[in-house]
Backbone as ProteinMPNN parsed JSONL, in Angstrom:
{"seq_chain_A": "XXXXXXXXXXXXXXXXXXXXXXXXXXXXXXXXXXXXXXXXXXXXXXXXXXXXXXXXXXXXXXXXXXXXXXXXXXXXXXXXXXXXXXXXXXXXXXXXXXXXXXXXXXXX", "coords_chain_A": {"N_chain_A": [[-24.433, 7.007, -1.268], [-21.594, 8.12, 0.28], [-19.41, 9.285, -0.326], [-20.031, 11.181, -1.089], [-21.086, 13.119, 1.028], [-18.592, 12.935, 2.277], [-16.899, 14.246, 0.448], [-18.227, 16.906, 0.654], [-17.733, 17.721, 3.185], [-14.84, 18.055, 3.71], [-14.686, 19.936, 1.91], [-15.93, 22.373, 3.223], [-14.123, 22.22, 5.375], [-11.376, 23.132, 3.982], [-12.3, 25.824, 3.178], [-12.352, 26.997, 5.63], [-9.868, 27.112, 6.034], [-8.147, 28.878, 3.794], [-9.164, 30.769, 1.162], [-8.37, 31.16, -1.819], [-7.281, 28.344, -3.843], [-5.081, 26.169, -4.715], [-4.381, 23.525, -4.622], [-5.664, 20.287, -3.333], [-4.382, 18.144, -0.952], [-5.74, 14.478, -0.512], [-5.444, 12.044, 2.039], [-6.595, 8.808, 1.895], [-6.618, 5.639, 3.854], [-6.431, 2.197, 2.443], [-8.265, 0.249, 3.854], [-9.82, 2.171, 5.314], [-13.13, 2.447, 4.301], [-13.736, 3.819, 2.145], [-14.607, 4.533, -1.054], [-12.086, 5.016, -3.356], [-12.296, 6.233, -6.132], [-15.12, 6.589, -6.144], [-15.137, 8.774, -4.266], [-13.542, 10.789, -5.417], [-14.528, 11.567, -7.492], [-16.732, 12.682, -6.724], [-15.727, 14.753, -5.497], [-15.032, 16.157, -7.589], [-17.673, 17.066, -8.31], [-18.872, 18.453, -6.255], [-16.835, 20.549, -6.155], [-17.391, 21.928, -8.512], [-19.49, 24.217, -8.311], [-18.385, 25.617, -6.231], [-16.137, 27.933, -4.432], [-13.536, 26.954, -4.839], [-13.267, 25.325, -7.172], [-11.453, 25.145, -9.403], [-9.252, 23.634, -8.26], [-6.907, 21.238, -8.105], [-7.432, 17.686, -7.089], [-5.477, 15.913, -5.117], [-5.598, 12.276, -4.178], [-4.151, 10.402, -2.704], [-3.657, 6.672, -1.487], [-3.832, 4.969, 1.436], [-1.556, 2.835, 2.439], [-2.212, -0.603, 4.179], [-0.77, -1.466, 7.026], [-0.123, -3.502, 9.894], [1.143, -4.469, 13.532], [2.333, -6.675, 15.123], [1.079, -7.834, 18.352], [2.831, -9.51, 20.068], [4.726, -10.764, 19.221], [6.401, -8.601, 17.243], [6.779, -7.905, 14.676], [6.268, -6.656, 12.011], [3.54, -5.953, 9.466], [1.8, -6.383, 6.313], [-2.392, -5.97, 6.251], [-4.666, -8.022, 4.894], [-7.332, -6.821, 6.143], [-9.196, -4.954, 8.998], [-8.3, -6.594, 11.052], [-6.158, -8.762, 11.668], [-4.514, -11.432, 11.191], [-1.501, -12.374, 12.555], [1.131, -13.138, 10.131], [3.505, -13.832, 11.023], [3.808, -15.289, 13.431], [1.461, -16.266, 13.832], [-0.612, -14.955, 16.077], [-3.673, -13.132, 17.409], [-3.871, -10.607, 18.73], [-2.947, -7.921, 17.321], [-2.28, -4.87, 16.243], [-3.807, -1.482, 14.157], [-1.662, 0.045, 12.249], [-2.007, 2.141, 10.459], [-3.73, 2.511, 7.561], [-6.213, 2.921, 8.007], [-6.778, 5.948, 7.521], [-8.12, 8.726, 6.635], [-7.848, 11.597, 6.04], [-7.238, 15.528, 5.569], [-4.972, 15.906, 4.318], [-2.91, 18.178, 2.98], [-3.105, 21.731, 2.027], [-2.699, 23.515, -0.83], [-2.323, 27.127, -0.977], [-3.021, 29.578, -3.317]], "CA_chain_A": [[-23.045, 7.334, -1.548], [-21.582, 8.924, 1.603], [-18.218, 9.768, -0.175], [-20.282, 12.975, -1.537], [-21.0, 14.333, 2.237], [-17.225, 12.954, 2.992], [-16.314, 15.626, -0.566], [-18.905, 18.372, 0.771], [-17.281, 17.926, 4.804], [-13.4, 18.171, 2.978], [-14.476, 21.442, 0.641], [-16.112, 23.009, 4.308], [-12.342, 22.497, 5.905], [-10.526, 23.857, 3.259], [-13.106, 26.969, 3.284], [-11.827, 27.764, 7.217], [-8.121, 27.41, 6.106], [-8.059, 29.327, 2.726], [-9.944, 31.146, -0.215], [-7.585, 30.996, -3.622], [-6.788, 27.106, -3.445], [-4.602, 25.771, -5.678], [-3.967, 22.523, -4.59], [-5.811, 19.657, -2.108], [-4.289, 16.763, -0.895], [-6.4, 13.922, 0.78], [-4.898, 10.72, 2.637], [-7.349, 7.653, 2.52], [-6.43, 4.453, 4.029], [-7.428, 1.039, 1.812], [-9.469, -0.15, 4.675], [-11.123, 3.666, 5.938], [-14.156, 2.24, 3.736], [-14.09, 5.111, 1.106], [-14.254, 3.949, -2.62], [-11.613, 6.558, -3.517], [-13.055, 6.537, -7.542], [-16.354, 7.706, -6.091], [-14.605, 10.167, -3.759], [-12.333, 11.904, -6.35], [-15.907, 11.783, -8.57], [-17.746, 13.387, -5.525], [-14.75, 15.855, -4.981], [-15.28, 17.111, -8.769], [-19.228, 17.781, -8.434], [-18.972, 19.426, -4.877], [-15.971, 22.07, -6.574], [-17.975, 22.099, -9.387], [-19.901, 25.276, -7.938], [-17.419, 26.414, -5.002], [-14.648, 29.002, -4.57], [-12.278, 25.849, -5.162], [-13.846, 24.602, -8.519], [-9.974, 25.053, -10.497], [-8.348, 23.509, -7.345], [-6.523, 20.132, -7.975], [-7.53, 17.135, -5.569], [-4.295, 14.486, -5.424], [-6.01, 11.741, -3.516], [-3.294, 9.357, -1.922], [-4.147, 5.944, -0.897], [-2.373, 4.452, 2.034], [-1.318, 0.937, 2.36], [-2.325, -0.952, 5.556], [0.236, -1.878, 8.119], [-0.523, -3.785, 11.339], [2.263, -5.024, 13.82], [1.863, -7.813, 16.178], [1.376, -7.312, 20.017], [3.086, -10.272, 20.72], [6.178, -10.848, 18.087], [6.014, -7.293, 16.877], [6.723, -8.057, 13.634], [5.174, -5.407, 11.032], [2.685, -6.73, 7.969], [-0.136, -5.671, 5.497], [-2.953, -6.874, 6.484], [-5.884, -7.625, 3.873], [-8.213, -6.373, 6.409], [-8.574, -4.584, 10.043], [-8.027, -7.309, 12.161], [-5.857, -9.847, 10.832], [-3.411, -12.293, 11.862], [0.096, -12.138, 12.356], [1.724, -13.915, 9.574], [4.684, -14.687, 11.49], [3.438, -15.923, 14.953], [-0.082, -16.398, 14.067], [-1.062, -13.984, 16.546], [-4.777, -12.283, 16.693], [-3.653, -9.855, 19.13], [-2.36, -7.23, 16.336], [-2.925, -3.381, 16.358], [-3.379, -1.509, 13.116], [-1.484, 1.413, 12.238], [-1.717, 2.381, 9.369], [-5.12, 1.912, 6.396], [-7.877, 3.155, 8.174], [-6.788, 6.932, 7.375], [-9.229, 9.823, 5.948], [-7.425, 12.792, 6.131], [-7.096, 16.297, 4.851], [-3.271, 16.133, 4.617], [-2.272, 20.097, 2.712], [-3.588, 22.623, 1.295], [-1.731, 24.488, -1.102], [-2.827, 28.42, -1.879], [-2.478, 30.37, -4.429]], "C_chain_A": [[-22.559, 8.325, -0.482], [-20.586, 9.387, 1.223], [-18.548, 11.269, -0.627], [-20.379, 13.74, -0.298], [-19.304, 14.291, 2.757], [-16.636, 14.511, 2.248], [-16.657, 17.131, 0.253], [-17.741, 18.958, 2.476], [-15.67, 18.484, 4.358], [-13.797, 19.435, 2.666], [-14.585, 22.149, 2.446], [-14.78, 23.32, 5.371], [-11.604, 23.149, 5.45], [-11.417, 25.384, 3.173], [-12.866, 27.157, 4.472], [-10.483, 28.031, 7.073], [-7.81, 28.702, 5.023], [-9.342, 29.682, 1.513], [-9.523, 31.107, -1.246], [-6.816, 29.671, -2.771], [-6.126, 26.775, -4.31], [-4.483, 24.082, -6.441], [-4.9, 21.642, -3.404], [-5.222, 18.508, -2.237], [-4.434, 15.827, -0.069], [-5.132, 12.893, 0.751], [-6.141, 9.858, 2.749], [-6.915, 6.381, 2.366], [-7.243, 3.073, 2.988], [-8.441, 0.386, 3.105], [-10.013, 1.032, 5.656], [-12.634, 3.061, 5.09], [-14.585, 3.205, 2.766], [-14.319, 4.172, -0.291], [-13.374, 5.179, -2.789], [-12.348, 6.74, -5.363], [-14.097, 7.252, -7.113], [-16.259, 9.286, -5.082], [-14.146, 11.398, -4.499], [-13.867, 12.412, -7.338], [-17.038, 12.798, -7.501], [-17.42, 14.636, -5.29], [-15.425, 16.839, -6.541], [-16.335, 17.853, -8.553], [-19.39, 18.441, -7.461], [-18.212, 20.463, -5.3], [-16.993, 22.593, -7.841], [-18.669, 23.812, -9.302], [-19.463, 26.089, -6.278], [-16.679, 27.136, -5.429], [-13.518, 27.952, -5.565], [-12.516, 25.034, -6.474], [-12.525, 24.185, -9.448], [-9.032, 24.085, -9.498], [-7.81, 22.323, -7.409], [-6.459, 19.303, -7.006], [-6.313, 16.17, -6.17], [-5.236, 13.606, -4.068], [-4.732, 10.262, -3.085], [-3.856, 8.021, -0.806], [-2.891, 5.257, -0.222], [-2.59, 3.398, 2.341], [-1.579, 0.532, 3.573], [-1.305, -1.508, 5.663], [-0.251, -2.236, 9.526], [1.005, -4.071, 12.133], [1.567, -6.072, 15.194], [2.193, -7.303, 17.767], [2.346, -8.659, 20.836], [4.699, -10.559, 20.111], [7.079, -9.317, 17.746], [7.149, -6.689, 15.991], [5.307, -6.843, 12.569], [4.626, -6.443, 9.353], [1.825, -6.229, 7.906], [-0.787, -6.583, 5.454], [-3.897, -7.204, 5.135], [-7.165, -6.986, 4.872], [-8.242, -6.027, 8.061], [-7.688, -5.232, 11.092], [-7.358, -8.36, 11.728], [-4.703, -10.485, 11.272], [-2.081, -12.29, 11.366], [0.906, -13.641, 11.402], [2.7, -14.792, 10.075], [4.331, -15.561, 12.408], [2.032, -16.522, 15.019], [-0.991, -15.72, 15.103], [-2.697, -13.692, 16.327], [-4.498, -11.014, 17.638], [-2.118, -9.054, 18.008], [-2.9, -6.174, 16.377], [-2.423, -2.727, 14.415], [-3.133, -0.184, 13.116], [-1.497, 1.886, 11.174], [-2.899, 2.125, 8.154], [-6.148, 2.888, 7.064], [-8.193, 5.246, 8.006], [-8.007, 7.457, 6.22], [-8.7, 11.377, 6.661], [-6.761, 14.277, 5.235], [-5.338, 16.595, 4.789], [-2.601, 17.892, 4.274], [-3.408, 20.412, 2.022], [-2.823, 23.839, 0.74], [-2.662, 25.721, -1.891], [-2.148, 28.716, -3.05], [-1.691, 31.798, -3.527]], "O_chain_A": [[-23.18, 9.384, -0.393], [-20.172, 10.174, 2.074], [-17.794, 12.242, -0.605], [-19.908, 14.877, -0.282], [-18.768, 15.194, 3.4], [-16.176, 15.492, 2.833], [-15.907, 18.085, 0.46], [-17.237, 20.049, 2.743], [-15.414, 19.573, 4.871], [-13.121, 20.266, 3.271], [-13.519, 22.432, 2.992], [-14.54, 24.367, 5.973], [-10.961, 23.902, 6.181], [-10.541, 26.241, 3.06], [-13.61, 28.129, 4.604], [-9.887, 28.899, 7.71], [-7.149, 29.605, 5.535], [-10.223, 28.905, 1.146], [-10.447, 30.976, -2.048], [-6.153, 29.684, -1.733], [-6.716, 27.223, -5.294], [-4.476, 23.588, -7.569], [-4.952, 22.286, -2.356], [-5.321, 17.807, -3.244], [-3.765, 15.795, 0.963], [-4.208, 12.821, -0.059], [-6.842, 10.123, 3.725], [-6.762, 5.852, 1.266], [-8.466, 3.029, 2.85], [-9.587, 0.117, 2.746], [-10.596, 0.746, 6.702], [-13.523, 3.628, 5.726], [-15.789, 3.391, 2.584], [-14.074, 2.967, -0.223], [-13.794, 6.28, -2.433], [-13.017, 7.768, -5.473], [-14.226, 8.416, -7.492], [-16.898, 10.338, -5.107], [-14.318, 12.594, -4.264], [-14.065, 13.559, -7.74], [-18.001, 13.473, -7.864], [-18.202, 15.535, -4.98], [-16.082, 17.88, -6.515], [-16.259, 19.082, -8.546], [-20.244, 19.306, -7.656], [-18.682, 21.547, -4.952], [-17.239, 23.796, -7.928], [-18.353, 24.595, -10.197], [-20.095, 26.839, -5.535], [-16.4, 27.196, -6.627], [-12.936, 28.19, -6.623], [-11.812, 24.045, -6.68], [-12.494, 23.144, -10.105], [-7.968, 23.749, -10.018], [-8.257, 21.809, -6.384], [-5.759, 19.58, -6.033], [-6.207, 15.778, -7.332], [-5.528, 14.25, -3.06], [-4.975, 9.126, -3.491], [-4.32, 8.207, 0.319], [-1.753, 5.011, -0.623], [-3.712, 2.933, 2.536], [-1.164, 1.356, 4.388], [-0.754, -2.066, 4.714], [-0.734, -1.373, 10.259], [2.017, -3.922, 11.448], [0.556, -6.011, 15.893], [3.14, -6.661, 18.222], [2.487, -8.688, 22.059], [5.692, -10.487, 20.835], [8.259, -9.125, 18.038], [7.954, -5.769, 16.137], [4.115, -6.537, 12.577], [5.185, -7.222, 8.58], [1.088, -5.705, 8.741], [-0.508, -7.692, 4.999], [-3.705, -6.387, 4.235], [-8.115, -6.616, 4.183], [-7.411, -6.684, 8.689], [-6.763, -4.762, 11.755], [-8.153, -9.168, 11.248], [-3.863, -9.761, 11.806], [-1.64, -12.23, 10.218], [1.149, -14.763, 11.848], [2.861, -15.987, 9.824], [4.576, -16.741, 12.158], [1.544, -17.115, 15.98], [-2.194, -15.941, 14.972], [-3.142, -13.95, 15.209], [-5.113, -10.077, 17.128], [-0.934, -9.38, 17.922], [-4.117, -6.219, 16.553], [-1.494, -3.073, 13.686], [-3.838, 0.678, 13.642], [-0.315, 2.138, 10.938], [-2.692, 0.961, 7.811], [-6.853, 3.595, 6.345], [-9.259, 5.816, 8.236], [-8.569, 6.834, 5.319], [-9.19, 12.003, 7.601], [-5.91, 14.121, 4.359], [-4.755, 17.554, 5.294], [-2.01, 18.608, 5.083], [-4.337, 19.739, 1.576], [-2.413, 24.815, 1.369], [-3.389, 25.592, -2.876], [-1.122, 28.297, -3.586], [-1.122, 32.688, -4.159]]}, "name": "protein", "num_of_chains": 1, "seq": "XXXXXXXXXXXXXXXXXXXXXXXXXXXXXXXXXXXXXXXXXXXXXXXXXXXXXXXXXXXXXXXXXXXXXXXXXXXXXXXXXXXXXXXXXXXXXXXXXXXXXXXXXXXX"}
């Protein structure tokens, strides 16, 4: 389960920004490869015995978006690499899903 060192690497960030936490809120993309259920479950047992134990995680999952390099036409893909609905395309860049990020941190 790697989303517990992703939880432990997250608490270690917020421990350089702040000590009375109130609030965290992640960003993970549907195709970053997280499970977010076992993340948010990973997040609990890592606060569990930290400074940040009371600290509310909001975990925000973000929708993939690719756009075509050739049409450049915007669509969700089901997965990184995926063809342009409109044009049929495989030259497509993705902007958008593959996020894992500590977006705020609100103190107390």
């Amino acid at each position: 389960m790697h989303e517990l060192s992703i939880a432990l690497s997250i608490l270690d960030l917020v421990a350089l920004e702040a000590i009375k936490v109130k609030e965290i809120e992640l960003e993970v993309g549907r195709l970053a490869g997280v499970d977010i259920s076992a993340l948010a479950f990973s997040m609990k047992a890592a606060q569990r015995y930290s400074p940040f134990e009371k600290a509310q995680v909001n975990i925000v999952e973000v929708e993939p978006l690719s756009r075509c390099k050739i049409c450049g036409q915007e669509f969700a893909p089901s997965r990184q690499f995926g063809v342009c609905p409109h044009c049929h395309s495989i030259e497509t860049e993705l902007l958008h899903g593959r996020e894992l990020r500590l977006k705020s941190i609100l103190v107390e």
